[in-house]
py3Dmol code that shows the C-alpha trace and the ligand (Angstrom):
import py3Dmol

protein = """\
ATOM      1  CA  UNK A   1       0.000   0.000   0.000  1.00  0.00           C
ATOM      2  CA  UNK A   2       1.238   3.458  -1.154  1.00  0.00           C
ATOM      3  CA  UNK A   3      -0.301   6.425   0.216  1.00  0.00           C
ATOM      4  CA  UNK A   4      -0.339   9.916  -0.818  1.00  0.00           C
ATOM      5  CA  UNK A   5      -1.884  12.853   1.826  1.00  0.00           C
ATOM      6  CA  UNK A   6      -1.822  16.524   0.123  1.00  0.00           C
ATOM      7  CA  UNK A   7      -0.275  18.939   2.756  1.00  0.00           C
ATOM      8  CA  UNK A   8      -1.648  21.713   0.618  1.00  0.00           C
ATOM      9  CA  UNK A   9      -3.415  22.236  -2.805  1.00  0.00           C
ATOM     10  CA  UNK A  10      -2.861  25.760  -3.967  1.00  0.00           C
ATOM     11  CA  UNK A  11      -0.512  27.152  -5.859  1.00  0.00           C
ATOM     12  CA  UNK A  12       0.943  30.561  -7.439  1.00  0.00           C
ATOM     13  CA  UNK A  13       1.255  34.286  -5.844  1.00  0.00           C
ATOM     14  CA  UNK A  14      -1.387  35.406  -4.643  1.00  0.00           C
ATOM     15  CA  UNK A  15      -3.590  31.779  -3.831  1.00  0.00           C
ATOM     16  CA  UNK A  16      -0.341  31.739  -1.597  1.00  0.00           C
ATOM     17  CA  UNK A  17      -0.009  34.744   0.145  1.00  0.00           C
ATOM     18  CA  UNK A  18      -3.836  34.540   0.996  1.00  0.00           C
ATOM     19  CA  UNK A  19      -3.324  30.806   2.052  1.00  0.00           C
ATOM     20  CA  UNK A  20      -6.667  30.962   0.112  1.00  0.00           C
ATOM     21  CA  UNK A  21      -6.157  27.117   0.912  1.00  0.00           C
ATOM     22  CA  UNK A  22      -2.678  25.220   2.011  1.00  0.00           C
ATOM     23  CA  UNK A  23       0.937  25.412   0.145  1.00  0.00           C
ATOM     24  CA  UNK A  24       2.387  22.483   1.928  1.00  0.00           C
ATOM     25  CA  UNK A  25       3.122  20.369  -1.153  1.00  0.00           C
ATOM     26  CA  UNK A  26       2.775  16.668  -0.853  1.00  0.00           C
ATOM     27  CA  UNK A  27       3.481  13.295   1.607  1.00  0.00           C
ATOM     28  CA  UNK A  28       4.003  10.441   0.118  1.00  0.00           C
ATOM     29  CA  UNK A  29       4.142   6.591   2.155  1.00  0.00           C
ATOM     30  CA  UNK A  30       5.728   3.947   0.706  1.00  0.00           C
ATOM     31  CA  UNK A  31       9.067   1.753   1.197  1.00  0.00           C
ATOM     32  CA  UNK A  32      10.273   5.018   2.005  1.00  0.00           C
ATOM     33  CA  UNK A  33       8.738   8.375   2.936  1.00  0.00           C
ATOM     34  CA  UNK A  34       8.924  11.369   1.448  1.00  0.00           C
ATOM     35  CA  UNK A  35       7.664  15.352   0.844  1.00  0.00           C
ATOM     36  CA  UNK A  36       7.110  16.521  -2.321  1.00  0.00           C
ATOM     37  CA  UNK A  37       7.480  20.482  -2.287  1.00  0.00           C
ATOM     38  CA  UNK A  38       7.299  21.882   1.094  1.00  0.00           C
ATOM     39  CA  UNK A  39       5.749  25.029   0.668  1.00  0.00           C
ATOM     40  CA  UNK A  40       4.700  27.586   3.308  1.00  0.00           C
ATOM     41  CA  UNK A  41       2.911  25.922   6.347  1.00  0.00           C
ATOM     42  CA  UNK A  42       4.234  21.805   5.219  1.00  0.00           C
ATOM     43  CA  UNK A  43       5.677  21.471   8.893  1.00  0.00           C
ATOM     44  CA  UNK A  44       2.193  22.701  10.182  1.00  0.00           C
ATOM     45  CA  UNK A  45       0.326  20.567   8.354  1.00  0.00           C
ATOM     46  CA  UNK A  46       2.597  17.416   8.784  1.00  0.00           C
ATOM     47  CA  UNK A  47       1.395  18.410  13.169  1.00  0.00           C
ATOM     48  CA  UNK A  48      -1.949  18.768  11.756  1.00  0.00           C
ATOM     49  CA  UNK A  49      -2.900  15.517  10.010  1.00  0.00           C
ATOM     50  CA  UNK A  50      -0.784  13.447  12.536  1.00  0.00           C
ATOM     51  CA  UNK A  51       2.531  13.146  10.119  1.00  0.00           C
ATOM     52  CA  UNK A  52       5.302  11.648  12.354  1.00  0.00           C
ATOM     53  CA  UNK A  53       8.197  14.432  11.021  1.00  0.00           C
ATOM     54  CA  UNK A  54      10.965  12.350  11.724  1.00  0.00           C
ATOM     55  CA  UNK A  55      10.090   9.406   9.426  1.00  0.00           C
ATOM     56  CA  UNK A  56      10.644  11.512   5.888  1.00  0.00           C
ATOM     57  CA  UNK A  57      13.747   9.613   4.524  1.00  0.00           C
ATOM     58  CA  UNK A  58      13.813  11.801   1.043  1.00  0.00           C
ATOM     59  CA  UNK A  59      12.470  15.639   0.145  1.00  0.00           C
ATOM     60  CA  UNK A  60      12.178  16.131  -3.462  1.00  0.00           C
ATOM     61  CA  UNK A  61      12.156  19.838  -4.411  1.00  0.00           C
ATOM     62  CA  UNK A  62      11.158  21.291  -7.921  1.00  0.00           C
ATOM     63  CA  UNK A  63      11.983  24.703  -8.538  1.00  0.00           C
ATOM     64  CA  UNK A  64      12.733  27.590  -6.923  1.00  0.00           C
ATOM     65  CA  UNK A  65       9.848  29.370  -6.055  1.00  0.00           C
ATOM     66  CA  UNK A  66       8.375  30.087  -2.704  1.00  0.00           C
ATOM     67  CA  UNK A  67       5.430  28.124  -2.672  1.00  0.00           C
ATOM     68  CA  UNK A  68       7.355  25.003  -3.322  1.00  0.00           C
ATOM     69  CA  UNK A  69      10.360  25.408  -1.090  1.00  0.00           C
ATOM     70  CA  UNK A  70      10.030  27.451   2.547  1.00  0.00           C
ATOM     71  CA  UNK A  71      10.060  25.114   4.508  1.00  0.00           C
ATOM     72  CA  UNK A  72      12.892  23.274   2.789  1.00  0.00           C
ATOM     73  CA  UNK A  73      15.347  23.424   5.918  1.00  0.00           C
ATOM     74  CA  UNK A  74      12.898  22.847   8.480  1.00  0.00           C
ATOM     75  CA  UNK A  75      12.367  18.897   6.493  1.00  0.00           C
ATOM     76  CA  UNK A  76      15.465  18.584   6.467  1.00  0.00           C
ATOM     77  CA  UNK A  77      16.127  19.152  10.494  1.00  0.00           C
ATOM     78  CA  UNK A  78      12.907  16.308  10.468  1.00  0.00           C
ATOM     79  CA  UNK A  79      14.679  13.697   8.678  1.00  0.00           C
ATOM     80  CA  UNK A  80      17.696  14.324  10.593  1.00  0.00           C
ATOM     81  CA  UNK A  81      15.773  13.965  13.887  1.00  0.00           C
ATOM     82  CA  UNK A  82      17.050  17.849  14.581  1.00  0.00           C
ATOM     83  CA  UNK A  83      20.473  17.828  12.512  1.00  0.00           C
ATOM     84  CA  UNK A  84      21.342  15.320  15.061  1.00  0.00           C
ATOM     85  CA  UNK A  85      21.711  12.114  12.611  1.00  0.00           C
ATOM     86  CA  UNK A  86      23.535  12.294   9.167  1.00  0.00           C
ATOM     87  CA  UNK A  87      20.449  10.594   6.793  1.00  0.00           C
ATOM     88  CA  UNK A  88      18.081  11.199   4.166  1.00  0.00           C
ATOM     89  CA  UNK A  89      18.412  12.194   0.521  1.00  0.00           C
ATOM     90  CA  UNK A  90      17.136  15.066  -1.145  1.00  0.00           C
ATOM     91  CA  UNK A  91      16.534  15.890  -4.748  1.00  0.00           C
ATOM     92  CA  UNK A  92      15.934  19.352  -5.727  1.00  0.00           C
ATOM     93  CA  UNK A  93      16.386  21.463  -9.208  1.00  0.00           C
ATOM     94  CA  UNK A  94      20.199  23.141  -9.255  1.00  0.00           C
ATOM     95  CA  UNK A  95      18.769  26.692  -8.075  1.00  0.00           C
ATOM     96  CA  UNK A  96      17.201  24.934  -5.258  1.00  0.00           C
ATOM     97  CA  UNK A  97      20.592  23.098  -4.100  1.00  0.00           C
ATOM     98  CA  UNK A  98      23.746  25.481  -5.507  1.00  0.00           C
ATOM     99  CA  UNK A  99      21.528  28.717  -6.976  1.00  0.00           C
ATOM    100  CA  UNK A 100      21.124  30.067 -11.003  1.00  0.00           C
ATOM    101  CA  UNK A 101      21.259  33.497 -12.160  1.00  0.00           C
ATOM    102  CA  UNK A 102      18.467  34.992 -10.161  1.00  0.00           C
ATOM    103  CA  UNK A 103      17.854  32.417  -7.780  1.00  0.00           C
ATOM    104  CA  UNK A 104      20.014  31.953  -4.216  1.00  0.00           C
ATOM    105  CA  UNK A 105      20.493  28.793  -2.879  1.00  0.00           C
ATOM    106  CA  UNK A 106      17.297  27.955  -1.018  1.00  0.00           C
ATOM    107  CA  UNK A 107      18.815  25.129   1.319  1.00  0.00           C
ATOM    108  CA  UNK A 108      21.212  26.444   3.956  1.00  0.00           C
ATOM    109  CA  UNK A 109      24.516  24.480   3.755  1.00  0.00           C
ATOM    110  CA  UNK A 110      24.557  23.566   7.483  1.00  0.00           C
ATOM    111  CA  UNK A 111      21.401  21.671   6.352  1.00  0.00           C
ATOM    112  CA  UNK A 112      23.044  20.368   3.130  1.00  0.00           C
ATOM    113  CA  UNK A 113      25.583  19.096   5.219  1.00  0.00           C
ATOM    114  CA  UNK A 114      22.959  16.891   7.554  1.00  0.00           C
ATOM    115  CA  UNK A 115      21.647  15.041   4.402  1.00  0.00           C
ATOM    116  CA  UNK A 116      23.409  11.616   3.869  1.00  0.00           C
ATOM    117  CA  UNK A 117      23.134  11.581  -0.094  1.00  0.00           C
ATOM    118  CA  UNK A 118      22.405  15.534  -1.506  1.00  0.00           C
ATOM    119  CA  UNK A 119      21.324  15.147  -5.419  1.00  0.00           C
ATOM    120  CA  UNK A 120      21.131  18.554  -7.745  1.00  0.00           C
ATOM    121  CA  UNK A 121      19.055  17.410 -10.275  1.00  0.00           C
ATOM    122  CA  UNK A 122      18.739  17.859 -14.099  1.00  0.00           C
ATOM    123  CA  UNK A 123      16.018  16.602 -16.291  1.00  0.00           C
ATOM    124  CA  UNK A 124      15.608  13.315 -17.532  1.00  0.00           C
ATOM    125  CA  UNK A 125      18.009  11.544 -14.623  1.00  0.00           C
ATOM    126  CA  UNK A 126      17.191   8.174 -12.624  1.00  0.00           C
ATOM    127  CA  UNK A 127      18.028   8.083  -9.256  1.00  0.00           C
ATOM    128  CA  UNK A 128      17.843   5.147  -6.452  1.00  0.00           C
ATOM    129  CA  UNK A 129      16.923   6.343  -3.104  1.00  0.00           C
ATOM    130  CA  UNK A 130      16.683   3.392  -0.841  1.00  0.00           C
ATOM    131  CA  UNK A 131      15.532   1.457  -3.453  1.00  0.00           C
ATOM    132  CA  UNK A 132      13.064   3.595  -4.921  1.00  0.00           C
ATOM    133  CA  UNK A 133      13.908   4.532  -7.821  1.00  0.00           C
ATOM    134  CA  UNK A 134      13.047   8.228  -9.113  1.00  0.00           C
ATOM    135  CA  UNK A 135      13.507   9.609 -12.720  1.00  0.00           C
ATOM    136  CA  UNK A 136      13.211  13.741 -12.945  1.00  0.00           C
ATOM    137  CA  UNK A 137      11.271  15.605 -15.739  1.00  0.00           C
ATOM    138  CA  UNK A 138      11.378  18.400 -18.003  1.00  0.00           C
ATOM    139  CA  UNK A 139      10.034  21.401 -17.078  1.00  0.00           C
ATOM    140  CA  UNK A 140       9.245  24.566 -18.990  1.00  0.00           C
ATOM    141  CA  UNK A 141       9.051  27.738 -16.333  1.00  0.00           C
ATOM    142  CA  UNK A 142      10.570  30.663 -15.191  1.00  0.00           C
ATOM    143  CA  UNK A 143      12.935  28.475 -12.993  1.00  0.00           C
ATOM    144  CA  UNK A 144      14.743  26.953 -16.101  1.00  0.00           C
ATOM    145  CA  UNK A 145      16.377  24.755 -13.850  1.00  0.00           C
ATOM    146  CA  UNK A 146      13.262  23.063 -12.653  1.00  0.00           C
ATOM    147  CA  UNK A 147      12.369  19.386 -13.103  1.00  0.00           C
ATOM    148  CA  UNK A 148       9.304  16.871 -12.021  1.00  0.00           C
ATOM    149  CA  UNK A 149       9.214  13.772 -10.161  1.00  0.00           C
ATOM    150  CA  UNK A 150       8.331  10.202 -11.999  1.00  0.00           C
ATOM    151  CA  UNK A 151       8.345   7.893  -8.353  1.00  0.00           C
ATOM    152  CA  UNK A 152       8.408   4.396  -8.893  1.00  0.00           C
ATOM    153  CA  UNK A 153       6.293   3.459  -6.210  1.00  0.00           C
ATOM    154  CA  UNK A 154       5.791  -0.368  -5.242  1.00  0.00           C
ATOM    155  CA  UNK A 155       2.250   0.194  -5.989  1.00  0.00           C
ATOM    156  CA  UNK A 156       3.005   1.729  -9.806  1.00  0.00           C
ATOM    157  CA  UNK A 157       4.601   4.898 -10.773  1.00  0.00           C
ATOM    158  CA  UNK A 158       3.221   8.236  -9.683  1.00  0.00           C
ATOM    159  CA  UNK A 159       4.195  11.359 -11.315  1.00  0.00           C
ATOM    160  CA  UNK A 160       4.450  14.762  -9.856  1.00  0.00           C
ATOM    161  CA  UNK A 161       4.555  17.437 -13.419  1.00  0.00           C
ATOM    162  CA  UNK A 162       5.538  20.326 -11.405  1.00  0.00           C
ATOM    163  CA  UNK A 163       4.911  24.000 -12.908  1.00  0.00           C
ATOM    164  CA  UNK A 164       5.301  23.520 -16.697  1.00  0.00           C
ATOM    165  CA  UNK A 165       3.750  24.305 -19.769  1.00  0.00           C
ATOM    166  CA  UNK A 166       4.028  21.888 -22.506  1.00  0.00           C
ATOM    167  CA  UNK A 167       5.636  20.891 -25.734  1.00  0.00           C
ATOM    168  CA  UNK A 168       5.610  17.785 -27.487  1.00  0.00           C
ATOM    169  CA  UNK A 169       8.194  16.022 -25.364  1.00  0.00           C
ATOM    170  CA  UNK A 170       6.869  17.047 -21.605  1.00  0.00           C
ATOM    171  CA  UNK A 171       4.335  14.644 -22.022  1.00  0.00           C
ATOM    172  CA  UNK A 172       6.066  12.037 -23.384  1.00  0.00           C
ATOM    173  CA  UNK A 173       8.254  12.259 -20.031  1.00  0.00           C
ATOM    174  CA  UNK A 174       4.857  11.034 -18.246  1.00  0.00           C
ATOM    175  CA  UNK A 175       4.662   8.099 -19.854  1.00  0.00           C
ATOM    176  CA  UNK A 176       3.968   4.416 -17.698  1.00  0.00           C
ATOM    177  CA  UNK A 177       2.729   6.681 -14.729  1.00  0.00           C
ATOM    178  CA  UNK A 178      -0.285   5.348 -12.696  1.00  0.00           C
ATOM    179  CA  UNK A 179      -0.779   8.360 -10.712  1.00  0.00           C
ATOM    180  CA  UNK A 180      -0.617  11.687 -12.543  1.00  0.00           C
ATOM    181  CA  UNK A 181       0.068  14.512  -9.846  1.00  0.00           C
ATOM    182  CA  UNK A 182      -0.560  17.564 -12.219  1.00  0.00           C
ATOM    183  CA  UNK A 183       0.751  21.424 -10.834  1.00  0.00           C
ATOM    184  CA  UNK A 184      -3.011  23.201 -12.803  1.00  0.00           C
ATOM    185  CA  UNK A 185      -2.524  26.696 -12.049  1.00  0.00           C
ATOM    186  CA  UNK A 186      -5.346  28.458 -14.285  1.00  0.00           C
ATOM    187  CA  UNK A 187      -9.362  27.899 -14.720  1.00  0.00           C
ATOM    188  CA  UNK A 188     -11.134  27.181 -18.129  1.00  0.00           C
ATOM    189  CA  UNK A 189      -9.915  29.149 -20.665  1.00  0.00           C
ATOM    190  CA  UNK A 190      -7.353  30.860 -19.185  1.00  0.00           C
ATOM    191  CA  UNK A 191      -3.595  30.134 -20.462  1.00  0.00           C
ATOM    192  CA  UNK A 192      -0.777  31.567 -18.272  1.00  0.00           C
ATOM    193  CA  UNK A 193       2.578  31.219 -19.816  1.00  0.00           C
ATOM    194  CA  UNK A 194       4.863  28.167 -17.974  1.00  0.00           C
ATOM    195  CA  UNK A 195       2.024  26.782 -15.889  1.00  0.00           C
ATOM    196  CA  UNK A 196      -0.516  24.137 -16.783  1.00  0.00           C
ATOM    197  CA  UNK A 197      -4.161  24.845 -18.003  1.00  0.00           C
ATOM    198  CA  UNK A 198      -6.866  22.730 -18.120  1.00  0.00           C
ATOM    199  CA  UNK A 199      -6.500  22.031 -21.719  1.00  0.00           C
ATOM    200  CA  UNK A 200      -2.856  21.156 -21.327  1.00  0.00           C
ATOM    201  CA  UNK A 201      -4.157  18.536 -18.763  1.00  0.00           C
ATOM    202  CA  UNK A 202      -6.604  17.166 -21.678  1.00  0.00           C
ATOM    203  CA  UNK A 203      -3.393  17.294 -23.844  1.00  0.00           C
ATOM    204  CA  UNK A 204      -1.441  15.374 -21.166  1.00  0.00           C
ATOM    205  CA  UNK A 205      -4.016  12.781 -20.194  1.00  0.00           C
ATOM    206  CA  UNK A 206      -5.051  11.679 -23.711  1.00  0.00           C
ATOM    207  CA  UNK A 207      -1.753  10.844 -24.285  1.00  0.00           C
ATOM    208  CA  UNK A 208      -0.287   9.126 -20.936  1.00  0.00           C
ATOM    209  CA  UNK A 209      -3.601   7.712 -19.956  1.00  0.00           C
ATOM    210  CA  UNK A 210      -3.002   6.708 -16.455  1.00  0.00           C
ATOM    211  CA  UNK A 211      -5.361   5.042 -14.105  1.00  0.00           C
ATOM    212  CA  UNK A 212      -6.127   8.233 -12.159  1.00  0.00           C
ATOM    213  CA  UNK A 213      -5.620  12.259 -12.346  1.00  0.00           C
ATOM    214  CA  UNK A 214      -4.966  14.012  -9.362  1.00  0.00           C
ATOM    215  CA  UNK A 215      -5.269  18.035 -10.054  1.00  0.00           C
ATOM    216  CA  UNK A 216      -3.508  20.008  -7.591  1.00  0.00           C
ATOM    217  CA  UNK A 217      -1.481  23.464  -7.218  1.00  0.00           C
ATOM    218  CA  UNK A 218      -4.942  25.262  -7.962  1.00  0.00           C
ATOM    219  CA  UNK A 219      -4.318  29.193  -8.378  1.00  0.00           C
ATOM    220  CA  UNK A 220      -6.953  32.164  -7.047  1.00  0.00           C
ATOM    221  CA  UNK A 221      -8.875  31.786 -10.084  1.00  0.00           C
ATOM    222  CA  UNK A 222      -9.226  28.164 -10.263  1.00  0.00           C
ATOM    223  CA  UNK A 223      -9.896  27.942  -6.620  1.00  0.00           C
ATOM    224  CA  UNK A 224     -12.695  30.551  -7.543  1.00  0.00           C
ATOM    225  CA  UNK A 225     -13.949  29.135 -10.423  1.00  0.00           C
ATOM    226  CA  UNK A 226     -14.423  25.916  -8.777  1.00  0.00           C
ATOM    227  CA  UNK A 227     -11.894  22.955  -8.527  1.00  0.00           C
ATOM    228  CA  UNK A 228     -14.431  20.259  -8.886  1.00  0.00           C
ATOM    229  CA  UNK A 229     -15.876  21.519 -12.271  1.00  0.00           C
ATOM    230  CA  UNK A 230     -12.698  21.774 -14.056  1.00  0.00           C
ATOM    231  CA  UNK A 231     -11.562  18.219 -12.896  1.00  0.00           C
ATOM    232  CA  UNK A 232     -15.091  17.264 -14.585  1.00  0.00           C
ATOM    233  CA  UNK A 233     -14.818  19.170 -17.597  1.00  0.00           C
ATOM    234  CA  UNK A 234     -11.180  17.479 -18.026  1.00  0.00           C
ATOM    235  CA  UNK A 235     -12.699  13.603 -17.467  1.00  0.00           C
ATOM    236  CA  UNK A 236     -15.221  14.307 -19.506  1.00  0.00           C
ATOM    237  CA  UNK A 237     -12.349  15.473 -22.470  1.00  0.00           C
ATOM    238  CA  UNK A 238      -9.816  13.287 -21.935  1.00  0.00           C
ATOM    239  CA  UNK A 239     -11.772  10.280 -20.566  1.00  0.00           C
ATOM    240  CA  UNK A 240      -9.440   9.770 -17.612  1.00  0.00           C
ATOM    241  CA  UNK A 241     -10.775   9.919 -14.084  1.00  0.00           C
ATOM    242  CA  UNK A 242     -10.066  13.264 -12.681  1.00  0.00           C
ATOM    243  CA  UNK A 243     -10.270  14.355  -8.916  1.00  0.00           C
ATOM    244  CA  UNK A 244      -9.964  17.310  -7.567  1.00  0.00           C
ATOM    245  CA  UNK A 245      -7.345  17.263  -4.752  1.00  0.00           C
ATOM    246  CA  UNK A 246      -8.220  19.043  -1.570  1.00  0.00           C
ATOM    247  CA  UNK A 247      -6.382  19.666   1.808  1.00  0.00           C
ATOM    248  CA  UNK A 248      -5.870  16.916   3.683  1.00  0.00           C
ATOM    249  CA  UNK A 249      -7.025  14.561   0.713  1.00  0.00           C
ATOM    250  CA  UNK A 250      -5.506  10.832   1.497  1.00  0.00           C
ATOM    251  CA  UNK A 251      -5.235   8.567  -1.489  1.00  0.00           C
ATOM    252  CA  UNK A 252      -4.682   5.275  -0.845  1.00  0.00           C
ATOM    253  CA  UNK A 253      -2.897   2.788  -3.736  1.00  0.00           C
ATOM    254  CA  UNK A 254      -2.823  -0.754  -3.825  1.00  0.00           C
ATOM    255  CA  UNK A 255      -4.735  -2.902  -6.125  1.00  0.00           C
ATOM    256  CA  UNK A 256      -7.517  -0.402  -6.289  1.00  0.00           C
ATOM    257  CA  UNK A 257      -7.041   3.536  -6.197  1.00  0.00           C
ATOM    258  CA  UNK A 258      -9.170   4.582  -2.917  1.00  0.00           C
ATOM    259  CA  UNK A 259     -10.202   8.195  -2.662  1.00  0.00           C
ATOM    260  CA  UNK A 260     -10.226   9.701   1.469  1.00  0.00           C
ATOM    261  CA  UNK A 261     -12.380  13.027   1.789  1.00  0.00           C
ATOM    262  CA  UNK A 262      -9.996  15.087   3.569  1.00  0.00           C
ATOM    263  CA  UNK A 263      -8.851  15.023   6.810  1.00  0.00           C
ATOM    264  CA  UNK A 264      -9.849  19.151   8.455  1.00  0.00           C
ATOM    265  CA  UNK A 265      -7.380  20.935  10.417  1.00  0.00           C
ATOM    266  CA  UNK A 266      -8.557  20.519  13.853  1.00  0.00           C
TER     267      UNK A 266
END
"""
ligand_1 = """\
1
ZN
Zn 6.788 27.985 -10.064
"""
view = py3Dmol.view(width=600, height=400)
view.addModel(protein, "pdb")
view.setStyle({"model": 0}, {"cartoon": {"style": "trace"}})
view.addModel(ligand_1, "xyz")
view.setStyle({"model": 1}, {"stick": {}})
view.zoomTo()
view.show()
């Protein structure tokens, strides 16, 4: 059994500075555990749904942008049970781990220095983390360092897109997943440059055609317009089952795909 619990389900400027709903990227359980983008508030929702800190082995980190890394260092002091322990991997994009023009370092190197295996990823890589092994994707944003996550799960693979627009070979990265984890910024009709729209998602899904969509990363406008109905008006396109992520949404993965309502803040 592989389960996946979304810290946090928005995404973009001002969805985030609102905390119009969470930022705190995503948990994953399986041989090993991991956090998928640890946006603002991930350590407070880790508390919240009852997320014991110190078991995240690996922190995978896309690009460099706020909502997907603040709380970066404080995972790290969680999988090394307060700096304390030398363990843990993480992946992250270049500007994440050493910095790009216009982008510091967003790990502290006292931190980098408490991970046991530190990997600066580039697009298109494998990498075996305990066993698990983890291929990074393309990306086309502002970071142009960034990459995805393909996670080769022991229930099936489950891909993470990350912010991206598309071109003909960003899909084809996708390919074999199970789970697709897609970043959808922007409601119906509305294209923003190097983030997904719901017709990229149509694009995507007719092509890769895995067992289940999950839409997450929702923006102001999308939260506005309604996440259900665009996860409908994508099924009903691309003829994949679509589902609307929310806070605190568990999905469970074994055999079956099983959908939990999420689990409130208390
Ligand atoms: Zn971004």
């Amino acid at each position: 059994m592989t389960q996946i619990t979304f810290l946090g389900t928005c995404g973009g400027r001002f969805a985030t500075i609102y905390q119009t709903r969470s930022t705190g990227g995503i948990y994953i359980r399986d041989s090993i555990n991991m956090v998928i983008d640890p946006g603002p508030g991930a350590i407070l929702r880790i508390k919240e749904y009852e997320i014991e800190p110190t078991t995240i082995d690996l922190l995978l980190i896309s690009h460099c942008h706020p909502d997907h890394y603040t709380d970066a260092d404080v995972m790290v002091e969680a999988i090394t049970r307060g700096g304390i322990q030398k363990r843990g991997a993480i992946i992250a994009s270049e500007s994440v781990i050493n910095g790009i023009e216009g982008f510091d370092p967003k790990v502290s190197k006292y931190h980098l220095s408490r991970i046991e295996k530190v990997i600066t990823a580039k697009a298109g890589e494998n990498h075996l983390i305990e066993g698990v092994n983890i291929t990074t994707t393309p990306t086309i944003h502002t970071d142009p360092s960034g990459v995805g996550f393909k996670i080769q799960t022991k229930s099936g693979v489950v891909t993470y897109t990350s912010d991206t627009s598309i071109d003909d070979d960003v899909p084809d990265s996708y390919m074999g997943s199970r789970i697709l984890i897609l970043a959808l910024t922007t409601p119906i009709g509305i294209k923003l440059n190097h983030h997904l729209s719901p017709e990229d998602a149509v694009t995507i899904l007719k092509k890769v055609q895995p067992e289940k969509a999950l839409l997450t990363h929702f923006g102001l406008r999308a939260i506005n317009s309604g996440p259900e109905s665009i996860a409908e008006w994508i099924q009903q396109r691309s003829g994949i089952e679509t589902i609307a992520a929310e806070d605190g949404m568990i999905i469970e993965i074994g055999e079956d795909i099983e959908i939990k309502k999420s689990l409130k803040p208390p």
